[in-house]
Wavefront OBJ file of the C-alpha trace (Angstrom):
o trace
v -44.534 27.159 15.164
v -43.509 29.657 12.561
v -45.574 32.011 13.993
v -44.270 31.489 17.818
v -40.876 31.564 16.789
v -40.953 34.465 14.968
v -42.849 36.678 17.848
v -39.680 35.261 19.849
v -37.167 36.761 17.681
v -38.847 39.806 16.998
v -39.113 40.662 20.751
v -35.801 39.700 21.220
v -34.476 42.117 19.155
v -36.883 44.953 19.983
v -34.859 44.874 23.546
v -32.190 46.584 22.424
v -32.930 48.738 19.188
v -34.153 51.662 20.097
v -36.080 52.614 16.876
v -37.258 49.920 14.692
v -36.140 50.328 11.099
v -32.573 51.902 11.806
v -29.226 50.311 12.147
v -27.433 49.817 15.450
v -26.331 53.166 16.104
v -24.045 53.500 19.139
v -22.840 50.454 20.211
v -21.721 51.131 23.319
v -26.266 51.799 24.030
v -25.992 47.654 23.532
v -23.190 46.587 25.480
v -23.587 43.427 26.930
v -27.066 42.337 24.564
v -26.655 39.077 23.114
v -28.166 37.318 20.330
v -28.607 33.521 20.512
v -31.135 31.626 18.222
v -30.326 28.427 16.635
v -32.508 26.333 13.709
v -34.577 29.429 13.030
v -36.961 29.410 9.598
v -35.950 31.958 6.636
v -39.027 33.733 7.796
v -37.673 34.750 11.163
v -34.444 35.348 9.650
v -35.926 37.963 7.120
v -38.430 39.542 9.981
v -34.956 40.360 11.539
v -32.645 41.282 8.973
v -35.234 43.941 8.085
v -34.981 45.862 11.489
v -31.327 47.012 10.182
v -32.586 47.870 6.899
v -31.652 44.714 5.132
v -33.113 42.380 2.762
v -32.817 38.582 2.598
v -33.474 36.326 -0.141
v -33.236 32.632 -0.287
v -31.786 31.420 -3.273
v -31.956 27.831 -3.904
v -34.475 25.173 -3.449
v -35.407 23.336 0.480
v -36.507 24.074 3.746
v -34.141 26.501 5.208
v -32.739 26.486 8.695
v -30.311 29.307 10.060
v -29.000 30.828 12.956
v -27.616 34.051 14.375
v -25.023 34.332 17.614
v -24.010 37.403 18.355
v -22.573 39.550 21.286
v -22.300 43.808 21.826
v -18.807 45.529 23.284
v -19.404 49.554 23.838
v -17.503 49.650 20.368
v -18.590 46.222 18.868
v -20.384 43.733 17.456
v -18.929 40.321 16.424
v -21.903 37.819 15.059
v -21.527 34.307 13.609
v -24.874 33.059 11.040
v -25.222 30.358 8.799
v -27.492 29.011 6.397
v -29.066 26.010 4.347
v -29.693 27.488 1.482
v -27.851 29.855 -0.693
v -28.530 33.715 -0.190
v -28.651 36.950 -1.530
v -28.142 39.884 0.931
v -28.781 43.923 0.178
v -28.877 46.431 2.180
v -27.172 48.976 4.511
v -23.877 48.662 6.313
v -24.199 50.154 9.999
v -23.703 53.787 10.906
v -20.141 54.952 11.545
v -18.763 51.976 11.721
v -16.424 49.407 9.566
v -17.989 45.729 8.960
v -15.961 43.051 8.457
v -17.212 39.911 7.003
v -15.390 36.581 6.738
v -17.858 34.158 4.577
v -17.471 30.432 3.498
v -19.692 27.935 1.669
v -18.718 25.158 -0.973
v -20.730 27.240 -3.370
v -19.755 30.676 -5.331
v -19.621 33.827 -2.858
v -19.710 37.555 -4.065
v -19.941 40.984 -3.149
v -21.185 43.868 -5.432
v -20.578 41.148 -8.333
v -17.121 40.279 -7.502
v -15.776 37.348 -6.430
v -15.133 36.554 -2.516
v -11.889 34.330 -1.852
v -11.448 32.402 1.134
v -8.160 34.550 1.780
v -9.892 37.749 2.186
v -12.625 39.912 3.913
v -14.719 42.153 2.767
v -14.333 45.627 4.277
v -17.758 48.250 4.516
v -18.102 51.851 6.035
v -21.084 53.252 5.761
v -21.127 54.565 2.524
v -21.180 51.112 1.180
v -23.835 48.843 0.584
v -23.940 45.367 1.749
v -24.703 43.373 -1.724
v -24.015 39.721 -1.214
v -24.815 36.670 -3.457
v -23.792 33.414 -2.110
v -24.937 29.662 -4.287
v -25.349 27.335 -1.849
v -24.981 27.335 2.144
v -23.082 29.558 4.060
v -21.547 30.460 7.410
v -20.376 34.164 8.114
v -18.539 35.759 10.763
v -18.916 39.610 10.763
v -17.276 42.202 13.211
v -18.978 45.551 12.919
v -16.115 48.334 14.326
v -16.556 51.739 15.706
v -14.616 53.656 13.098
v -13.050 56.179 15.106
v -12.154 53.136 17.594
v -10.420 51.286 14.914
v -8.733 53.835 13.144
v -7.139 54.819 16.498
v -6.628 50.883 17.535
v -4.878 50.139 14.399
v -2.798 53.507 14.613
v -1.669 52.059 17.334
v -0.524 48.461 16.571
v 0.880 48.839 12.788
v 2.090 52.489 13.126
v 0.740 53.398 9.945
v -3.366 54.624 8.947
v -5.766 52.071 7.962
v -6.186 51.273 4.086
v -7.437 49.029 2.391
v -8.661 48.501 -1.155
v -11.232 50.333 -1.630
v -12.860 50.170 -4.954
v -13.020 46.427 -4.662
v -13.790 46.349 -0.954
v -11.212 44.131 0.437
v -8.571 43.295 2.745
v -6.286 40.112 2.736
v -5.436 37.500 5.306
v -2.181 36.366 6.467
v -1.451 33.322 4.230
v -3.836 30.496 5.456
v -4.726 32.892 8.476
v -8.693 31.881 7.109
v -8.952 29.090 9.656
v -7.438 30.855 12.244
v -9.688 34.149 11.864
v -12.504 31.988 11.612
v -11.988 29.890 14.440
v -10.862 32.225 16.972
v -13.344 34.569 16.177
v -16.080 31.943 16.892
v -14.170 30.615 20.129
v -14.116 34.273 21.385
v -18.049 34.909 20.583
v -19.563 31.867 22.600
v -17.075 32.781 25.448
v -18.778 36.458 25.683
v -22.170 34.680 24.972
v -21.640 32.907 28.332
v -20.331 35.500 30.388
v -22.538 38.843 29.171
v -23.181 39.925 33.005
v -19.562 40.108 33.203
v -18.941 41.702 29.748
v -21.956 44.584 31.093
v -20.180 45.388 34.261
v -16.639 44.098 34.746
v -14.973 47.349 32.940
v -11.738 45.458 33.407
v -13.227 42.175 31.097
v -14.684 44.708 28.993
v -11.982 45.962 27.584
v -9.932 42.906 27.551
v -12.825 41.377 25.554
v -12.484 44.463 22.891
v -8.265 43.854 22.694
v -9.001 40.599 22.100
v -11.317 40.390 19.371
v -9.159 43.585 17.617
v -6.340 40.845 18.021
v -7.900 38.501 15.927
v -8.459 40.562 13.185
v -4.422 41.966 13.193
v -3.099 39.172 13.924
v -4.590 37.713 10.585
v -5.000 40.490 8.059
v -1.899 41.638 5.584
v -2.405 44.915 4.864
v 0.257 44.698 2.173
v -0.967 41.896 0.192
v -2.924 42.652 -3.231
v -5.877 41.143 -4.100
v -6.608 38.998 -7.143
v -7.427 40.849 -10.551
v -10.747 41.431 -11.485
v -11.219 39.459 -14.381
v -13.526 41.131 -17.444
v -15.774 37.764 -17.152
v -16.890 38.709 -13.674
v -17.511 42.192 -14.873
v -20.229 41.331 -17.335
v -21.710 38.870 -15.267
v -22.780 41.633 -12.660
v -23.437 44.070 -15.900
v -26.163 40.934 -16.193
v -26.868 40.436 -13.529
v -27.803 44.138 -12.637
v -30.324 43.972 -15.801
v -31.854 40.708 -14.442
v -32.597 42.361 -11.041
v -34.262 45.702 -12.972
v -36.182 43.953 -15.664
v -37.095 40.509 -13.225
v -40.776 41.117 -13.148
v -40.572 40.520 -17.167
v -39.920 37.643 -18.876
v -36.033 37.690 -20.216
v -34.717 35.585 -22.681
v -31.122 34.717 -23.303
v -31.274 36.558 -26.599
v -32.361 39.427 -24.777
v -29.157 39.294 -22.448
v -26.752 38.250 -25.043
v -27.998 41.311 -27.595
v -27.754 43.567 -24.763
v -24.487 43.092 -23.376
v -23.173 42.125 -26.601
v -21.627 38.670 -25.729
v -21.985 35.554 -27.108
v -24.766 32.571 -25.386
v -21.703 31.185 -24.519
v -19.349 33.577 -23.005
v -22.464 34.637 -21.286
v -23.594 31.141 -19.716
v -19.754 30.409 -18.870
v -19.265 33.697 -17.271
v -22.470 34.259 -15.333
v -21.961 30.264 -14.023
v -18.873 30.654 -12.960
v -18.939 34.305 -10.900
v -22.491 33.091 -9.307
v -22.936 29.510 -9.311
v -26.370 30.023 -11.377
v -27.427 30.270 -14.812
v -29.350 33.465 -15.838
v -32.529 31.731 -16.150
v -32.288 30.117 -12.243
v -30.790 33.627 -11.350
v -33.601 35.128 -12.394
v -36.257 32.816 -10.662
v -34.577 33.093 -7.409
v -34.504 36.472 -7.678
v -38.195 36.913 -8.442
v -39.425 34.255 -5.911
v -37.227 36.023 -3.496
v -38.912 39.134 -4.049
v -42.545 38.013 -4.333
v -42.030 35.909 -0.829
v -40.962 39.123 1.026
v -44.036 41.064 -0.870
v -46.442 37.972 1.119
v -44.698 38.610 4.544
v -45.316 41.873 4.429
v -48.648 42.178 3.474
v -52.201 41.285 4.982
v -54.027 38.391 3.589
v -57.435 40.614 4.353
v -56.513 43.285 2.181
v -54.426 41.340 -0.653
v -54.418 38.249 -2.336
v -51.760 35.518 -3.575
v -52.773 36.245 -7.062
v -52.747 39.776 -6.759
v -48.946 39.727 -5.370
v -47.694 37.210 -7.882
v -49.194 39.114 -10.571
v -47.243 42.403 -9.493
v -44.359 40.217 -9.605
v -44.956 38.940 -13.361
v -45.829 35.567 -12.419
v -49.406 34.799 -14.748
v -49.640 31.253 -14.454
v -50.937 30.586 -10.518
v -50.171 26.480 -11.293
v -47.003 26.724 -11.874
v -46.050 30.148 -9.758
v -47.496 27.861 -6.454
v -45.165 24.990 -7.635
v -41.549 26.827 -7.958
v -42.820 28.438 -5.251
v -43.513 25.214 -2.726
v -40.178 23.892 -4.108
v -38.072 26.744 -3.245
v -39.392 27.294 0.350
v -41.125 24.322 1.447
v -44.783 25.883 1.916
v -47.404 27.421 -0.043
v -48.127 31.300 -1.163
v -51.430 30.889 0.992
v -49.988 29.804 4.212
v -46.753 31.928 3.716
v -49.810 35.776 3.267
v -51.620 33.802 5.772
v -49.049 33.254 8.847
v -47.278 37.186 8.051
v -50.490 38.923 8.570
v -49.792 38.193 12.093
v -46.833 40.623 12.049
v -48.079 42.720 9.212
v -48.882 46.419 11.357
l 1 2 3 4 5 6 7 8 9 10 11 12 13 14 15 16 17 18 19 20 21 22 23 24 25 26 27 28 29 30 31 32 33 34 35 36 37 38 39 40 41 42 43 44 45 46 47 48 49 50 51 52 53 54 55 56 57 58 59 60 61 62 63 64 65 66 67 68 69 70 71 72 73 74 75 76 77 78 79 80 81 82 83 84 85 86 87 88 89 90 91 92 93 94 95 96 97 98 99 100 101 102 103 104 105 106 107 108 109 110 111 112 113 114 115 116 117 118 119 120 121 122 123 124 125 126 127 128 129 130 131 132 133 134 135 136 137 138 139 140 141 142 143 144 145 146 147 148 149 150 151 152 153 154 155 156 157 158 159 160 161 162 163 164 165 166 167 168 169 170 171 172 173 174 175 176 177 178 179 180 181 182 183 184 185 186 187 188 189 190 191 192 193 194 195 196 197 198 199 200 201 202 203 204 205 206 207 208 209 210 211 212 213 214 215 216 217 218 219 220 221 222 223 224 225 226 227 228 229 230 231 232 233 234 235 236 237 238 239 240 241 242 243 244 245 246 247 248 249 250 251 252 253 254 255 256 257 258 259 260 261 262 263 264 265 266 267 268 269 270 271 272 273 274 275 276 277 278 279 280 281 282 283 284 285 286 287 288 289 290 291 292 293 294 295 296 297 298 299 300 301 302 303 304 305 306 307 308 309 310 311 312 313 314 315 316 317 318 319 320 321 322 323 324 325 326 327 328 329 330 331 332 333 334 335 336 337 338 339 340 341 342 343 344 345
């Protein structure tokens, strides 16, 4: 099933991008394309978030289910996802372009190690990279912008240039506009879903579709609001986090952490917890599983091994490396090598 589902979603995709491994480029060369998949496996969802150059890793323990809906204007793309599991996400934002993402789960959210609030969105251009951490499951809604578009758009409607805090990479909502941006950004994505003939070649619905979904984000941003401080506790978490992700095929003691960042077990534990959701130790597992389990899609089960993988990874003990690894994504390092080699080219 894997296996079928994932050839699905891979040609899918392959419709519209013209050259496998780069982002979206224009978007008006995708106007009309839609993406609808619902109760895909992690598997599919990584084979597809690494044809725009980004990485996916699960991040706590079950089997995963997710989906992607998504829709193409000449200057657009507005997608809704979600999740079962908690994430992490690296990688690039698209081409000339601004990317708005709107994400909630009951568990902790960041981006680039800071905190995500339910009253804000995270703002990209291209020079930014997408670096998103999120504890338990999640639902986003991104809207990926033509940047010359928008800047004129928004000209246009508040009289002023577009600005936005850009060192922490945020913009605010309208007090409790997150339902509404949320909600009418999802309405406005199944409509085009269902009517993509007429979004390819009504140029009158075309545009009205573009007005609309530029609406929703105006409507509902403040532009003057500030954002919450940045707290010193969230900045050594990602200072630890960063040397977790470096060192993570070794094996890293809390010692280790608390001598090199200086802090105490339990400023450490506290802060860490609270800006991710995970302690160092789990953090660190994830992360390493993560890694290894893209290393086994991506590789040929006739020319490597499970061992051989795992040991690049720093996992020595095979026992209990194929046990966290069964419990985190619900199948063995065997069949996982075994079932990519289909895709591997």
């Amino acid at each position: 099933m894997l296996i079928l589902v994932s050839k699905i979603f891979l040609l899918y995709f392959n419709k519209f991008i013209k050259n496998k491994g780069e982002m979206m480029g224009a978007f008006d060369a995708l106007l009309g394309y839609v993406i609808d998949l619902n109760f895909v496996t992690h598997e599919a969802m990584i084979e597809a978030a690494l044809l725009w150059q980004i990485e996916e890793y699960q991040f706590d323990n079950g089997t995963f289910k997710g989906s992607i809906n998504a829709v193409h204007t000449s200057h657009m793309q507005i997608a809704y996802s979600s999740r079962s599991n908690g994430i992490f996400i690296k990688g690039k934002t698209p081409k000339n372009a601004y990317l708005f993402a709107f994400i909630e789960s009951e568990g902790k959210i960041t981006h680039n190690g800071l905190s995500v609030y339910a009253d804000e969105l995270v703002v990209l251009n291209d020079e930014d990279e997408l670096d998103f951490i999120v504890s338990s499951a999640v639902n986003d809604v991104s809207i990926a912008i033509d940047k010359e578009f928008f800047d004129t758009a928004f000209q246009d409607y508040f009289n002023e240039q577009f600005d936005y805090d850009k060192v922490n990479k945020r913009i605010q909502l309208i007090d409790n506009g997150e339902f509404s941006f949320r909600t009418s950004a999802k309405e406005i994505l199944n409509d085009l879903i269902t009517k993509n003939e007429k979004l390819r070649n009504d140029p009158t619905f075309h545009e009205k579709s573009e007005y609309d979904i530029l609406q929703i984000l105006f409507q509902n941003i403040d532009p003057l609001k500030e954002r919450k401080k940045v707290l010193e506790s969230e900045i050594n978490a990602n200072e630890i986090r960063k040397y977790i992700e470096m060192n993570y095929k070794n094996n890293i003691s809390i010692n280790e952490l608390c001598s090199v960042n200086k802090l105490s077990e339990s400023t450490l534990r506290l802060g860490f917890n609270t800006l991710f959701g995970l302690s160092p130790k789990q953090y660190h597992q994830s992360y390493r599983l993560g890694k290894v389990h893209h290393a086994f899609l991506q590789n040929d089960c006739s020319v490597a091994t499970v061992g051989s993988i795992a040991y690049d990874h720093g996992f020595t003990h095979m026992g209990r490396f194929g046990s966290k690894y069964k419990s985190m994504f619900g199948i063995t390092p065997s069949c996982t090598l075994k079932e990519s080699s289909s895709f591997v080219q």
